[in-house]
N, C-alpha and C positions, 0 to 999 in steps of 0.2 A: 575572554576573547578580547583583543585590541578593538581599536577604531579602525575598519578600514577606511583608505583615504587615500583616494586615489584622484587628481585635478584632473578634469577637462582641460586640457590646454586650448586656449582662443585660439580659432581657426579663418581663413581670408573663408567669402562666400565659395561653395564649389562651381565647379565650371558649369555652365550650360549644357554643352551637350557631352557628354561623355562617352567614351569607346566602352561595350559592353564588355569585354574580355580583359579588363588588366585586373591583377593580381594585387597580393601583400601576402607576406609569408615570414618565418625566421628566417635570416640572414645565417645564409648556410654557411658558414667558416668550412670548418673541414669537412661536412658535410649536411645532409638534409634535416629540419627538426622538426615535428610535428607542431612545436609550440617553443615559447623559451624558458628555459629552466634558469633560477638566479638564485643563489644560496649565499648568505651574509650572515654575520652578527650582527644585534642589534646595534645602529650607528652605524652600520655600515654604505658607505653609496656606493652601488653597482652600474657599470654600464653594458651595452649591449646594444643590435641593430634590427630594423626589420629591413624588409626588402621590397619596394614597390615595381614594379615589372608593368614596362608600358609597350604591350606590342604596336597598336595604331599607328597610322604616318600621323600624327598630330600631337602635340606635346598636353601634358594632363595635370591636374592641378590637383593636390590631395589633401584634404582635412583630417588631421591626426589629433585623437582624443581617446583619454582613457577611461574603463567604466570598472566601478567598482562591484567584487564579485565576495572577495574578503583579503584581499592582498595585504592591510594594514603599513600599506608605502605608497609612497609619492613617485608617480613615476613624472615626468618632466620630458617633451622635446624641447630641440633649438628654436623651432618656430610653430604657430600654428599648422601650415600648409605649407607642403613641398609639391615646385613644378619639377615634371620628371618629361625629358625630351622623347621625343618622340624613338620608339624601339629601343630604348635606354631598358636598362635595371639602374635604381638608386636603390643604396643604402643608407638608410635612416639611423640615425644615433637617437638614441635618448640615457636618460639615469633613472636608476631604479633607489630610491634612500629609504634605507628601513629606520623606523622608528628607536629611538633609543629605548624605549618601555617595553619592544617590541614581543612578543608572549613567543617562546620556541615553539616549531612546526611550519605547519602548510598554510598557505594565503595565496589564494588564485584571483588574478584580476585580468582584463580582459585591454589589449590596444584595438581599436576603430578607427581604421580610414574611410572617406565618403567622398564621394564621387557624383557630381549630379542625382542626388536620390538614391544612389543605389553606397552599400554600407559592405563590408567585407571585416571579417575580428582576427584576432591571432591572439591566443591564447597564451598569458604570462601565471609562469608558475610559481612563486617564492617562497622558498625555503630558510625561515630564519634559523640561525645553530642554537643549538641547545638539547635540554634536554626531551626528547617526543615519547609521546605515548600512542600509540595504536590498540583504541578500544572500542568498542562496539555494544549495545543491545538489541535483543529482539522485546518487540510489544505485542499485545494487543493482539492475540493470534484469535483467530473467530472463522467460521464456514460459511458462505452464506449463499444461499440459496441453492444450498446442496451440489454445486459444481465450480466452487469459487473458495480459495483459501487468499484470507487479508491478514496484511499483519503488518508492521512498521519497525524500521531498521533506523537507531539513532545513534549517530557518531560522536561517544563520547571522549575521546584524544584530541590530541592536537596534529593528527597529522592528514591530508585526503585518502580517503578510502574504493577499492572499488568494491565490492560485495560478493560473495559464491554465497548461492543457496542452492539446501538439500532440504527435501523433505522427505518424511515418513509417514505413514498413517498406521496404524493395526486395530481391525474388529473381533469380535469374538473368537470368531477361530481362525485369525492369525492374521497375515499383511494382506493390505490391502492398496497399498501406493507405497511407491519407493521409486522416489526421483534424487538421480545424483546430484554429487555438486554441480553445477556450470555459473557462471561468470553472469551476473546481474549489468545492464547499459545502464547504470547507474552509476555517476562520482559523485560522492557521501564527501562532502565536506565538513569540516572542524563544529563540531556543537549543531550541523543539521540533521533534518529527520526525514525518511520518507518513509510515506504510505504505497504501497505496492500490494499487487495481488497475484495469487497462480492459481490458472487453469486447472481443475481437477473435471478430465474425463474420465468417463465411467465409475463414478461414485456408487458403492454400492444402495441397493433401492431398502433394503432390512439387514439393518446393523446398528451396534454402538463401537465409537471407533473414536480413539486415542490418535490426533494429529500432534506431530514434532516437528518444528521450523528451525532447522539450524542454519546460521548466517556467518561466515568466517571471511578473514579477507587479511593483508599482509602485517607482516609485523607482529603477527601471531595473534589477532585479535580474534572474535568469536562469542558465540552467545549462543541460546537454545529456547523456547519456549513451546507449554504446548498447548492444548485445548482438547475439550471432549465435543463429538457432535453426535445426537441419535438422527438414524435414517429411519423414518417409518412409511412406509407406502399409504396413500390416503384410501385409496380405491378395496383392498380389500378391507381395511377397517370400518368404511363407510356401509358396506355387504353385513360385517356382522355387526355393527349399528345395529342395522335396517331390520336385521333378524330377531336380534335382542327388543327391538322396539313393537316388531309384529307380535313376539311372543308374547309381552309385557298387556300391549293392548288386548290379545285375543283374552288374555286369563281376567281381566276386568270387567271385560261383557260376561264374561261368564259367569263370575260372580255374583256380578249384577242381573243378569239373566235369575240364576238360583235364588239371590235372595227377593225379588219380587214373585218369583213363585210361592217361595212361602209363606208371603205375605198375602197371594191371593188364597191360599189353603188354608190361612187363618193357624199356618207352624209355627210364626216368629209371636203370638199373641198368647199362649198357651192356653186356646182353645179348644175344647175336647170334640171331636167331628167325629165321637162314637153314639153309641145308643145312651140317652136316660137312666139314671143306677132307678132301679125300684128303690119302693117305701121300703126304709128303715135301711140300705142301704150305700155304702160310702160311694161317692163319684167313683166311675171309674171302674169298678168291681162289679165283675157278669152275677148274672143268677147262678147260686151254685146249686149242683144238682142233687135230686129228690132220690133219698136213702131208698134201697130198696124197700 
């Protein structure tokens, strides 16, 4: 990744009281932009304008300064602070210089005008030529707390990304989640990473179930990762606990029960609790009986 490097330009102090409604915007040439898009080779200086728009009857003072996002250029106005008269539109010039080292792809950085306390951005896009790569992975896929899927998307190209995520699940006997792609509010910039999570309603209560996070997004990039999670419901395993534990204790007392019995009967001492053998006879052995 370059240095990005983008100056503050020094700005006069802002005005005191400020008109709540003026504007900054891309300087609509042929027509509207949402931002400014600037594309160079490295060594290249680019120019381009914003637009400050002063409805008030009273002329406005604007602090122009740039903040670094990963632009890797110099953007530069002619002055710190432009006064724009009153119900006027100005157009603001500045230069955009890309580095000569400068690494081909995306570098976004951000123009700031300030107004009495109050701050408004317009969004610069730069595009150095060369050669780009649009790559992607998925991380770190995990379930958690059984109605929550986390996982992290890290932009490995040189170019900005916006993200579609699909997910899948499948349990035992068969799916169990399947959400299409749709478009993440996410822009994945050059070497960033985010951590993100989706919603999983109605997560089964007894399963084991195979999650797939697949993350795609332009230029053909794309990734997949997956994870296992078991569902166990607490409530009836805690039931046969409970029963296995009843059973366990009743058969001890019973045991216990038993074997103090035979200890009061004098069984476990081998004690004989029969009658006396007569003279000249062995323990144990009756009188036998008398021959006809």
């Amino acid at each position: 990744m370059i240095l990005a490097v983008l100056l503050a330009v020094g700005g006069a102090t802002p005005a005191a009281a400020a008109p709540p409604h003026w504007t900054i915007a891309p300087s609509a040439g042929s027509g509207s932009r949402p931002y400014i898009y600037a594309e160079g080779a490295p060594g290249t200086v680019l120019e381009d304008k914003v637009a400050v728009t002063n409805p008030s009857a009273e002329p406005l003072t604007v602090a122009l300064s740039a903040k670094a996002k990963d632009t890797g250029a110099r953007l530069t106005f002619a002055a710190g602070s432009v006064k724009v008269p009153a119900r006027t539109r100005a157009d603001i010039p500045f230069t955009l210089t890309v580095p000569a080292g400068a690494t081909p792809g995306d570098h976004p950085g951000t123009i700031v005008a300030s107004v009495g306390g109050r701050t408004s951005e317009v969004g610069v896009h730069l595009r150095v030529s060369g050669p780009t790569l649009s790559a992607l992975t998925v991380e770190h896929v995990r379930v958690q707390g059984g109605n929550r899927i986390a996982y992290e998307v890290v932009n490995r190209g040189n170019t900005t990304l916006t993200p579609r995520l699909a997910v899948k699940a499948d349990g035992i006997f068969g799916g169990v989640l399947d959400k299409g792609p749709r478009t993440l509010p996410v822009e994945l910039l050059p070497g960033r990473r985010a951590r993100l999570t989706e919603p999983w309603h109605g997560a089964p209560a007894l399963d084991a179930v195979d999650v797939k996070v697949t993350v795609t997004a332009g230029g053909g990039a794309g990734d997949s990762a997956t994870t296992t999670a078991r569902f166990v419901p607490w409530w009836p395993l805690g039931g046969v606990l409970a029963v296995l534990l009843g059973g366990a204790s009743a058969a001890y007392w019973s045991v216990r029960h038993r074997h103090r019995h035979r200890q009061d009967t004098g069984q476990d001492t081998g004690q004989d609790t029969g009658h006396g053998a007569g003279p000249g006879q062995a323990p144990g052995i009756g009188n036998p009986r008398s021959a006809p």
